[in-house]
C-alpha positions as CSV (number, residue, x, y, z in Angstrom):
1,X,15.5,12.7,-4.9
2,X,15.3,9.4,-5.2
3,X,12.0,8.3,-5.0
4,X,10.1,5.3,-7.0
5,X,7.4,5.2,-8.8
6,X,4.2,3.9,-6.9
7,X,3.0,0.4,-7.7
8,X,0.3,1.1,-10.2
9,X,3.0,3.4,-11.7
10,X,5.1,0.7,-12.3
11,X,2.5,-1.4,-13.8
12,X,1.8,0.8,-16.5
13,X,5.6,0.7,-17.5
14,X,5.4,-2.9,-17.8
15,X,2.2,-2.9,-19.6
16,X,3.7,0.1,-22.1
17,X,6.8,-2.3,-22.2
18,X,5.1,-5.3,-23.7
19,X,3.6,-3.8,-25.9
20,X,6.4,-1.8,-27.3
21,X,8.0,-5.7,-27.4
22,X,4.8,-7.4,-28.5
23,X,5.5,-7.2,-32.1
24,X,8.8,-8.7,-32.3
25,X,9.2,-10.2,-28.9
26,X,6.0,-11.5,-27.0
27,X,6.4,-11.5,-23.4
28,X,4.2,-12.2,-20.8
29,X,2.7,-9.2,-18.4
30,X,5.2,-10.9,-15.4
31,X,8.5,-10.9,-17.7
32,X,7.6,-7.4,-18.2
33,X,7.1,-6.7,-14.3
34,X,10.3,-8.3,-14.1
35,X,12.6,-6.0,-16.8
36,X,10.9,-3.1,-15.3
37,X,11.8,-4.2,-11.9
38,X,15.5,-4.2,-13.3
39,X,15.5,-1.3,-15.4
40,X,15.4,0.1,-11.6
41,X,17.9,-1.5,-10.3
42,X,16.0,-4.1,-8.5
43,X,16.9,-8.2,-8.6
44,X,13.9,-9.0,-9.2
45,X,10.1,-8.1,-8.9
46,X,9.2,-9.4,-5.7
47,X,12.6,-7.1,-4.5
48,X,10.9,-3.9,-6.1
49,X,7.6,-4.9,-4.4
50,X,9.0,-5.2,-1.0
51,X,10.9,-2.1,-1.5
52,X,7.9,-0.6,-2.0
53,X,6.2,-1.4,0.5
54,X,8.4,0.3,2.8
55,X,7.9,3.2,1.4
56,X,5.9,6.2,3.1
57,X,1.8,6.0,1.5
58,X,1.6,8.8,-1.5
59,X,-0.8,11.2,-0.3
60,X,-3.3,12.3,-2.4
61,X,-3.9,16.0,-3.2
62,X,-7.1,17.0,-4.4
63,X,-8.0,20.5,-5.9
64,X,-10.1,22.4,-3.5
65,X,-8.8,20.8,-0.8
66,X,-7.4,22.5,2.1
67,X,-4.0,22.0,3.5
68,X,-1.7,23.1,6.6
69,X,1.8,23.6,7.0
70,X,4.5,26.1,6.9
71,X,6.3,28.2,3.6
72,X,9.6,29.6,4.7
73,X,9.3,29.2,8.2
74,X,5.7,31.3,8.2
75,X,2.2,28.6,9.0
76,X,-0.3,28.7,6.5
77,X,-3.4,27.6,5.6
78,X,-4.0,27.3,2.0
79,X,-6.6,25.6,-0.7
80,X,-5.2,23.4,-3.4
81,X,-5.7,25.0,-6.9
82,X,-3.8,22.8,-9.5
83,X,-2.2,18.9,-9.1
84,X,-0.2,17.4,-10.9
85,X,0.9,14.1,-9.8
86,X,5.0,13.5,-11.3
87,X,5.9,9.9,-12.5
88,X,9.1,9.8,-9.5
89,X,6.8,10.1,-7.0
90,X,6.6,14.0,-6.4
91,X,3.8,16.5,-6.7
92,X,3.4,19.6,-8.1
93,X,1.3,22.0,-6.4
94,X,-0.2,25.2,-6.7
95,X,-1.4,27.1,-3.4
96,X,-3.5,29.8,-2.8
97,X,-2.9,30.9,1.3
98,X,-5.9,31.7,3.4
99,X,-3.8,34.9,4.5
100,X,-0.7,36.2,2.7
101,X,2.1,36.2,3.5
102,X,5.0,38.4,4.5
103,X,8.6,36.4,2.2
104,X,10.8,39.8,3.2
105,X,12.5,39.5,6.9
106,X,13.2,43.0,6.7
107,X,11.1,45.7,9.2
108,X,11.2,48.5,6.5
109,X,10.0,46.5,3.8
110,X,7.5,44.0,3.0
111,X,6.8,41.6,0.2
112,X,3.4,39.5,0.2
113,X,2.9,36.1,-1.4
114,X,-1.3,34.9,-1.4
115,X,-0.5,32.1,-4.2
116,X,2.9,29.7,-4.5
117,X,3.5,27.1,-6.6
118,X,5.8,24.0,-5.5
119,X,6.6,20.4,-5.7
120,X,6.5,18.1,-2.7
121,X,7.8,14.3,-1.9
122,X,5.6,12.2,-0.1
123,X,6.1,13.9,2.7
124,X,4.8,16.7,1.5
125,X,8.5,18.5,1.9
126,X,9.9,20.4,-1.3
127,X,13.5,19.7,-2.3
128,X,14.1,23.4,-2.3
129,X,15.7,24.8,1.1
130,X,16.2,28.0,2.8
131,X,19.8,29.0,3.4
132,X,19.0,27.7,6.8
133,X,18.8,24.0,5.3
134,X,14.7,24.1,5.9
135,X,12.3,22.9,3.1
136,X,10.4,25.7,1.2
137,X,7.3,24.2,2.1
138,X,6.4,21.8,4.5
139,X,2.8,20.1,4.8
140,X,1.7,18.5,7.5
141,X,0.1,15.3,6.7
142,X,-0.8,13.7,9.7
């Protein structure tokens, strides 16, 4: 979980990081693109940028919008209820399926789920995994 923070991400740090400085120590906005870039373990800024840039596009998650993919194993269809887009590059979602479904594997009994809540990378994969080594939830963003 690894993940930078997306470019404009990035800029508010430096912006927020000269002017925490600004009264003691005035820097200028590319010094502070430059300590941020560092604080991250990168040489320089043009490094961090580059970086980025090879980075898979964040998606963007809207509320009411509708999404595909699959929740332990099962396809779904679901509409977005709540976003919240995390700092590292991850977001939080809350689902509401089209159709429930079924989380129990067992014939005898059954356990319905109509609403989840989970956090996806740009990928839209969550860090949680079945026992099976699959991703909770997977969206498909193509």
């Amino acid at each position: 979980m690894n993940t930078l923070p997306t470019v404009d991400t990035l800029k508010q740090q430096a912006r927020a990081l000269r002017a925490a400085l600004e009264p003691t120590t005035p820097v200028s906005h590319s010094q502070s693109l430059e300590l941020v870039a560092r604080q991250h373990g990168y040489r320089d800024w043009n490094t961090l940028f580059a970086r980025l840039g090879n980075q898979h596009p964040a998606p963007r998650f809207a509320i009411g919008q509708f999404v595909n993919g699959r929740y332990l194993g099962h396809p779904f269809r679901a509409r977005i209820r709540a976003v919240r887009e995390r700092a590292d590059g991850w977001f939080a979602l809350d689902l509401k399926f089209d159709d429930p479904i079924d989380v129990v594997q067992f014939k005898n009994f059954s356990n319905y789920r109509s609403y989840v809540s989970c956090t996806v990378n740009g990928l839209g994969r969550t860090f949680e995994k079945t026992s099976d080594g699959q991703p909770h939830v997977v969206l498909d963003l193509a």
